[in-house]
N, C-alpha and C positions, 0 to 999 in steps of 0.2 A: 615167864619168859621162855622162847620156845627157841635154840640154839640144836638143831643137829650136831653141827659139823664146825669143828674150829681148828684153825691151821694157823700155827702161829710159826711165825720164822724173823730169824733174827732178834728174837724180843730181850731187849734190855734190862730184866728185871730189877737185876741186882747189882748195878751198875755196868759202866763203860770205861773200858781200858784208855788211860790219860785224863778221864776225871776222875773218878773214884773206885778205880777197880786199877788192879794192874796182873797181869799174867803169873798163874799159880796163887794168888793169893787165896782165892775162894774156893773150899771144898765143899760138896755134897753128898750126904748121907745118898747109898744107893736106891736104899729100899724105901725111905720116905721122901726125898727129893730136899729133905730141909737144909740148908744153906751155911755153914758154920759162923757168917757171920751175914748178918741181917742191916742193912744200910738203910735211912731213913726213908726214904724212898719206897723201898720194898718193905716196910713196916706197914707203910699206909695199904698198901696192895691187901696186908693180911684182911682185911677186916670185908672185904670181896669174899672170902670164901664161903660165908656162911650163906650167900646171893647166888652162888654158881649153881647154873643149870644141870641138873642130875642127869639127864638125859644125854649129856653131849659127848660126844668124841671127839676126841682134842688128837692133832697129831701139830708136833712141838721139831720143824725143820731149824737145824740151824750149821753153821760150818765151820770148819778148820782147816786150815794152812798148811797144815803139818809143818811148823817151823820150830815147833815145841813150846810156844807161847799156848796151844791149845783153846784158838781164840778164832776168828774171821780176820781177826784185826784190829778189831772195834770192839767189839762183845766176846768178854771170855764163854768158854762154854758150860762153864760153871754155872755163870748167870743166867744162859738160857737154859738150862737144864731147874732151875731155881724156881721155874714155872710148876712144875710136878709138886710142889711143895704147901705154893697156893690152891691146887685142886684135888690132892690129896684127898680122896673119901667120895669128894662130890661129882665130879666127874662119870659118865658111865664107862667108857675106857682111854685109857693116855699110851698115846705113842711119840717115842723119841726116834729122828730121822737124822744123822748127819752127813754133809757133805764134805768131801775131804776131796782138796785139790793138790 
């Protein structure tokens, strides 16, 4: 599989605040991106990893409110930060982007 370039924004890994997430609940290891809690959903994702394209550069947009919920609204940034965790190794480099209104 031949992936350049990946731009992921807004991505839901690890859930969505008002179903299965809620604001502060989720923390992330800095250095490894791993999730302190792993929701089923995002279990299934692990098994992706050993499939990801080595070659790719991943840049991982996503936003916050600045309301202290530390979310868009919808997606904490936990969870989208929870993506580094799945690429972790395979990846050739990861970048984290966010927007802050």
């Amino acid at each position: 599989m031949f992936i350049d370039h990946l731009v992921a924004m807004a991505g839901h890994y690890n859930g969505i605040i008002g179903m299965n997430d809620k604001p502060q609940q989720l923390k992330i290891d800095k250095k490894t991106g791993k999730p302190s809690i792993m929701r089923p959903e995002y279990r299934n994702l692990l098994s992706l990893r050993k499939i990801f394209p080595k070659n790719t550069k991943v840049l991982n947009i996503y936003g916050n409110l600045e309301d202290g919920t530390n979310s868009d609204g919808d997606v904490s940034n936990a969870s989208d930060q929870s993506l580094k965790y799945l690429i972790n190794g395979r990846a050739k480099s990861y970048r984290q982007l966010i927007d802050s209104r």
